[in-house]
VOBA-1610 file (N, C-alpha, C; in pm, whole numbers, padded with zeros to 5 digits, always signed):
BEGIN
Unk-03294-07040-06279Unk-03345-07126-06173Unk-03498-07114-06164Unk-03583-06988-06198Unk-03675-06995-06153Unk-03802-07017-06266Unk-03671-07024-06426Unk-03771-07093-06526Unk-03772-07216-06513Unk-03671-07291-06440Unk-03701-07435-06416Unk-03812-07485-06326Unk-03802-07353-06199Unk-03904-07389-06169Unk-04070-07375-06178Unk-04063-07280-06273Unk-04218-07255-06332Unk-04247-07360-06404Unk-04162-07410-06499Unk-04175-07510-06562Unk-04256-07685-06519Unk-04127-07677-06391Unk-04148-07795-06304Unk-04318-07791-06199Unk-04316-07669-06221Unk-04443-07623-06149Unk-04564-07660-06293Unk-04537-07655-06374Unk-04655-07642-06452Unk-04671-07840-06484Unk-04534-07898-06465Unk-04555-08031-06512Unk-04632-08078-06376Unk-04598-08041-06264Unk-04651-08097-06163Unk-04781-08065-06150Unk-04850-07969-06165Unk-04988-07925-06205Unk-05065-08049-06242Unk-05004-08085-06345Unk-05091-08199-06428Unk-05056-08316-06327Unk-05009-08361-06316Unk-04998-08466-06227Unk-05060-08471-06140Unk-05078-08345-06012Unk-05133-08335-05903Unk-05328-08273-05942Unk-05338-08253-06048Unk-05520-08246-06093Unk-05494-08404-06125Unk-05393-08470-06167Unk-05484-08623-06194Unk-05455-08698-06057Unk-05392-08690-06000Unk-05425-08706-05853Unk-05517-08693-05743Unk-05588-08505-05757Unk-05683-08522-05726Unk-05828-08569-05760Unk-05780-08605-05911Unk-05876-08655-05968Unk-05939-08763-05937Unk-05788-08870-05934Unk-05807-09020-05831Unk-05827-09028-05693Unk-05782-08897-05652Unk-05829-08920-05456Unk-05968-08890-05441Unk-05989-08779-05522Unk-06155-08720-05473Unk-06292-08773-05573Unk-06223-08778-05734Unk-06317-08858-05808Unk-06427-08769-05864Unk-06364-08613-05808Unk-06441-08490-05831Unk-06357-08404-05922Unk-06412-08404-06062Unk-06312-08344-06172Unk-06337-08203-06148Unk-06459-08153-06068Unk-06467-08009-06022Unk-06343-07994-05969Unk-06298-08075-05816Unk-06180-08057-05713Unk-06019-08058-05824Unk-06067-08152-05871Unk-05937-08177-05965Unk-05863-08048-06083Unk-05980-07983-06109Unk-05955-07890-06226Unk-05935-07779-06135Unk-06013-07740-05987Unk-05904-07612-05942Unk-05837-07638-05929Unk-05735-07768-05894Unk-05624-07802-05796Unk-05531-07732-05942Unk-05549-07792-06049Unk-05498-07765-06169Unk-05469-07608-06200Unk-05567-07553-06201Unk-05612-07386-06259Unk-05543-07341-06173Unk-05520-07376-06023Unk-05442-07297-05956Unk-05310-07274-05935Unk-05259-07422-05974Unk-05122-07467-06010Unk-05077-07398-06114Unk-05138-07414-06243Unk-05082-07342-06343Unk-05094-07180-06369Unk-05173-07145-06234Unk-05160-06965-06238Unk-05021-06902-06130Unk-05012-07048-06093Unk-04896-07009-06006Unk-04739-06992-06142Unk-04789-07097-06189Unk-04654-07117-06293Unk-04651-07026-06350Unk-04733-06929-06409Unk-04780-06833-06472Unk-04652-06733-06418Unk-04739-06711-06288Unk-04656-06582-06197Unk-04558-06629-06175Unk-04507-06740-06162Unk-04309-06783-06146Unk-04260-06740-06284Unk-04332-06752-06414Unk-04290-06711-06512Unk-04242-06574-06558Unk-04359-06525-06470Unk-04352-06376-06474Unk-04239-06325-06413Unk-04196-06332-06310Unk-04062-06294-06196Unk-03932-06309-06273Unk-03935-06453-06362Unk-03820-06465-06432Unk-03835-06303-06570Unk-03939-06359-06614Unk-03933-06224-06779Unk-03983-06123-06748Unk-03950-05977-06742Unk-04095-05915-06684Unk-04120-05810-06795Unk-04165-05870-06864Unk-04188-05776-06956Unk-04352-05741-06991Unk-04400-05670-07119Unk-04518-05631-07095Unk-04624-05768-07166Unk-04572-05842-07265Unk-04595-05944-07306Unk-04626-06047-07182Unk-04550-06057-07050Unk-04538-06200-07010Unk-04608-06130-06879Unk-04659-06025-06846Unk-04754-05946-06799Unk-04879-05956-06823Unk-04899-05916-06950Unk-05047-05949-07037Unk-05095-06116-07049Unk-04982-06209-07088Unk-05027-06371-07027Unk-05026-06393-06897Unk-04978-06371-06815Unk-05017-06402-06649Unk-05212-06328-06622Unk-05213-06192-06712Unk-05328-06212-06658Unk-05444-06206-06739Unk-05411-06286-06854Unk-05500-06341-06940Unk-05512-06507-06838Unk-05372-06534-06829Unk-05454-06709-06741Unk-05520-06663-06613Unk-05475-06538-06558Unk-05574-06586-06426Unk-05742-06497-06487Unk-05725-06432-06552Unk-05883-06404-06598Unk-05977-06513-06664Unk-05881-06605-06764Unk-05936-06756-06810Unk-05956-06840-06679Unk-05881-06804-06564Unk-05914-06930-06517Unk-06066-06884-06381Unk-06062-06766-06377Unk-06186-06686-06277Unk-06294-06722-06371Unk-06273-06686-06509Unk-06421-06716-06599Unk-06473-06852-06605Unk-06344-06937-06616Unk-06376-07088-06640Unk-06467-07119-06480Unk-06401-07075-06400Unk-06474-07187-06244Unk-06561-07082-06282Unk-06602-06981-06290Unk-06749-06905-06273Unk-06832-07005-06380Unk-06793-07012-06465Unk-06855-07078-06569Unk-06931-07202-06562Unk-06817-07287-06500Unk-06799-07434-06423Unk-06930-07432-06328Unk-06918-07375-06226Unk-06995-07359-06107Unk-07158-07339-06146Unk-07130-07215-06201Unk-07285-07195-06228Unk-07272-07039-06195Unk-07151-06988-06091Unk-07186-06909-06016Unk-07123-06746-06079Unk-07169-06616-06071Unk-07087-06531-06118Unk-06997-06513-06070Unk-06860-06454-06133Unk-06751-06474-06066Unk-06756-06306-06005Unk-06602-06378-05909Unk-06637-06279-05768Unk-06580-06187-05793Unk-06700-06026-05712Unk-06677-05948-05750Unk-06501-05843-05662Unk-06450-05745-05698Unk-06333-05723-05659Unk-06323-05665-05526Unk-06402-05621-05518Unk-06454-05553-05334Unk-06613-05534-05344Unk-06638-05508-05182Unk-06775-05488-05146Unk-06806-05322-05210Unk-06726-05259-05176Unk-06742-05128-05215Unk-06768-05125-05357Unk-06723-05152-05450Unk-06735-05130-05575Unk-06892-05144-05588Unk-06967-05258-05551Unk-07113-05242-05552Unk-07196-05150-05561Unk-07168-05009-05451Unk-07229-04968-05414Unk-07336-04980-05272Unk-07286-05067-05227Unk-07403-05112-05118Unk-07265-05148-04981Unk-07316-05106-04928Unk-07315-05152-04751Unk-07316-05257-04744Unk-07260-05361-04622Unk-07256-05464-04599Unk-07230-05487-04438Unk-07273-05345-04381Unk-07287-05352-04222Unk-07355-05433-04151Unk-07534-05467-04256Unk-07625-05550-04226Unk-07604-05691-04197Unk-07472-05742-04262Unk-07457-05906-04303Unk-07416-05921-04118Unk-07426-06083-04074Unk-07380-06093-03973Unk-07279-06162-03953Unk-07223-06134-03830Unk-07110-06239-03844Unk-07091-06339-03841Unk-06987-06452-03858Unk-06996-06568-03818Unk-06938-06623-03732
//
């Protein structure tokens, strides 16, 4: 049941990036709607097989897909906590 639905998840992916493609007209908006869809399918995939193989592809796509929008954007991709920095972040204010 739940390879059908990774599956069905990954066809709908494509459909719903060319959807947002036609609602927003923004292939930026369109390609996360996509990247995110198909990291989901990823991890439905994963639940069904769990092995070390179908482990290592779930997070090869979501590392392809953090590099791609960093890439996309312009912007570096985000880091995993504040702490890891090294720096404080008591200073920032709130919103």
């Amino acid at each position: 049941m739940t390879r059908v639905l990774a599956t069905a998840t990954t066809a709908l992916a494509t459909f719903a990036g060319l959807a947002a493609l036609v609602g927003t007209r923004s292939w930026r908006c369109a390609l996360r709607v996509l990247l995110d869809l198909l990291t989901a399918a990823g991890l439905l995939r994963l639940a069904v097989d769990q092995g070390w193989a179908e482990l290592a592809a779930a997070a090869a796509i979501v590392l392809l897909r953090r590099l791609l929008w960093a890439a996309l954007t312009g912007a570096a991709p985000p880091r995993l906590s504040a702490a890891s920095s090294g720096q404080e972040d008591h200073h920032l204010p709130l919103r």
